[in-house]
C-alpha positions in Angstrom: 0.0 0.0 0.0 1.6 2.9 -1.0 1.5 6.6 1.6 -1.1 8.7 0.9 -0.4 11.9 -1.2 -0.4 15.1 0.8 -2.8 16.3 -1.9 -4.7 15.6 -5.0 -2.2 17.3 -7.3 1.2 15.8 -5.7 3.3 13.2 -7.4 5.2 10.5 -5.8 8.7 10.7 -6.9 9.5 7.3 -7.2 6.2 6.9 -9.3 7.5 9.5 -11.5 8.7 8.2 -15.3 12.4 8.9 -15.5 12.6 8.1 -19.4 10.0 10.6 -20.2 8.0 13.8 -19.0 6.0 13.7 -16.8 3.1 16.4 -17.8 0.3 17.7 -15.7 -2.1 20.7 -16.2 -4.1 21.8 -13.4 -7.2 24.3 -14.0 -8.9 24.7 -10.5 -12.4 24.6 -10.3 -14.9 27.5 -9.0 -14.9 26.7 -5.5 -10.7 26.4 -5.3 -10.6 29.4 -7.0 -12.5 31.2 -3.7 -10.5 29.2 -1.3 -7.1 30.3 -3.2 -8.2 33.7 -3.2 -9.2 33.8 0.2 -5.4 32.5 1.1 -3.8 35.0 -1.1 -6.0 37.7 0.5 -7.4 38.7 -3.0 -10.6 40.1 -3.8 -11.4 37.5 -6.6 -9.3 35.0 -9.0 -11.0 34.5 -11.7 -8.7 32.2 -14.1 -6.4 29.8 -13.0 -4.3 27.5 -15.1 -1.1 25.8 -14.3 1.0 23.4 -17.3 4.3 22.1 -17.3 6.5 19.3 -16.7 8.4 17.6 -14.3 11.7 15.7 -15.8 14.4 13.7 -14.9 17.5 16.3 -13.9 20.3 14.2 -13.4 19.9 10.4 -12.3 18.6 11.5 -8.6 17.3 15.3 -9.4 13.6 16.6 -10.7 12.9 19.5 -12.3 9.8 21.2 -13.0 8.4 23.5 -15.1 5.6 25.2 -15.9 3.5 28.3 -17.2 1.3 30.2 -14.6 -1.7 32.1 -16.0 -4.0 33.9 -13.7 -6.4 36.8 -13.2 -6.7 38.3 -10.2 -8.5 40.9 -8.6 -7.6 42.9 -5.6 -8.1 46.9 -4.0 -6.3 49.2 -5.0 -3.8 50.6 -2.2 -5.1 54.2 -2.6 -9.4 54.2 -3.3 -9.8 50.5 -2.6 -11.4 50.4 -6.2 -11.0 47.1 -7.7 -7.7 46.3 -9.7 -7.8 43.2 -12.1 -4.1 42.2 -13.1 -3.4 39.6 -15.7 -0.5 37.1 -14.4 1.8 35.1 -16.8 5.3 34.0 -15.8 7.4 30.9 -15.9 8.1 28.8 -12.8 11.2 26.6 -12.8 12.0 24.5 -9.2 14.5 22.0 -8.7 14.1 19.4 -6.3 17.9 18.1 -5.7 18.6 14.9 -3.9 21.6 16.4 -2.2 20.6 19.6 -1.5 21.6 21.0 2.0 19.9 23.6 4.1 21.9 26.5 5.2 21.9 25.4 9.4 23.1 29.6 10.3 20.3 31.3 11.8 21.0 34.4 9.4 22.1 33.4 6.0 22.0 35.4 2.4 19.5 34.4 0.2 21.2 32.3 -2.4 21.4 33.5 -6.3 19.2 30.3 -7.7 15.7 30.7 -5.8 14.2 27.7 -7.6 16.4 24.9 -5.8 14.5 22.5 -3.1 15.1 19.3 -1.4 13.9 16.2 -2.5 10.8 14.3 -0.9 9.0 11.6 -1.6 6.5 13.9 -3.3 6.7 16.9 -5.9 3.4 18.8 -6.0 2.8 20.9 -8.6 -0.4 22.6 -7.2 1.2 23.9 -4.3 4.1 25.6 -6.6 1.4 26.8 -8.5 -0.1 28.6 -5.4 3.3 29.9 -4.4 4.2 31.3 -7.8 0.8 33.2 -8.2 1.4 34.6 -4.8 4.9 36.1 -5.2 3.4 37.2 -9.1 0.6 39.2 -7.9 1.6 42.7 -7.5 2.1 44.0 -3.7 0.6 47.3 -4.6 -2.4 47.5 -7.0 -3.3 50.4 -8.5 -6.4 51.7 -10.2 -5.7 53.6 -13.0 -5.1 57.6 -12.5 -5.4 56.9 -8.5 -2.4 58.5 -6.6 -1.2 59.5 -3.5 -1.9 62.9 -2.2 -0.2 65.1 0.1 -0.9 64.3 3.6 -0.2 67.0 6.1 -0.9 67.0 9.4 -0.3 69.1 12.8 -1.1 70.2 15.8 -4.0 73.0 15.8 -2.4 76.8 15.6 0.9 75.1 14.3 2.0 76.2 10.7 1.9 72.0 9.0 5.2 70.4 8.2 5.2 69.4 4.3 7.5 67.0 2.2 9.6 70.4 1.6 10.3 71.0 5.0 11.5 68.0 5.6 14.5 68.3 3.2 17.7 69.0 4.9 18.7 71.8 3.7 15.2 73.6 3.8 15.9 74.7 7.3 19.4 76.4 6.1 16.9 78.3 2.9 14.6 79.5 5.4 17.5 80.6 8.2 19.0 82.7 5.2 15.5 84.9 4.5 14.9 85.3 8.2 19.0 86.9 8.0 18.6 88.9 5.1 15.5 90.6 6.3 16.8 91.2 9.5 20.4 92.2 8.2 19.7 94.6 4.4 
């Protein structure tokens, strides 16, 4: 009997063909689709699809790859308008057999982002839900919607502005003040 698959869409390693690719194309249905969104913290997804393949790297390594296609739609970070964004990127991971974890509690983060260890199981629905989450932009924007000038202050106090804050708008304002006092 062979250990049950930590999801639908994972694939036991040994089970996968090493003289050929192994394809899979996953296209989440309706109700995923709400309980991605809701993980990603997005307003909707409307389209999902995730294709690739996972081949033979090596004699002991996996790779996969893949094509990520979403829509999603989240506020926008300045009227909260909705801001649909059309995702497409390529997703490469690969799973080495020998592949050692940096053991420092503080270490750099390494040039090639798309190495892993090795299970027993590579699942391609869960890269798909990482890859659309670091895809998705961190700050929508509708179109046309900026960021005003907030000012704010104490009441009877003159407010402090962007231009104030510049360091050398204290020395422009010291050198009116001295040449009206000093003609």
């Amino acid at each position: 009997m062979s250990p049950k698959p930590p999801s639908a869409t994972a694939l036991r390693v040994a089970e996968l063909s090493q003289g050929s690719e192994n394809v899979f194309a996953l296209r989440p249905e309706k109700d995923r689709l709400a309980q991605i969104a809701q993980e990603l913290d997005l307003s909707a997804l409307r389209k999902l699809s995730f294709e690739g393949k996972v081949s033979p790297l090596g004699r002991d390594d996996w790779e996969l790859t893949g094509t990520l296609g979403a829509t999603v739609v989240q506020p926008c970070v300045v009227t909260l308008e909705p801001v649909t964004t059309r995702v497409d990127t390529q997703v490469v991971r690969r799973y080495l057999a020998d592949y050692v974890e940096p053991e420092e509690p503080e270490v750099e983060m390494p040039e090639d982002d798309t190495s892993e260890p090795l299970g027993a199981w590579i699942d391609p629905g869960a890269v798909m839900i990482e890859a659309l989450a670091l895809s998705v932009p961190d700050y929508p924007r509708a179109e046309g919607a900026e960021l005003g000038a907030v000012v704010h202050t104490e009441p009877g106090q003159k407010p402090m502005t962007d231009e104030d804050a510049k360091p050398f708008a204290g020395l422009a304002d010291l050198k009116a003040k001295l040449d009206r006092e000093d003609p």
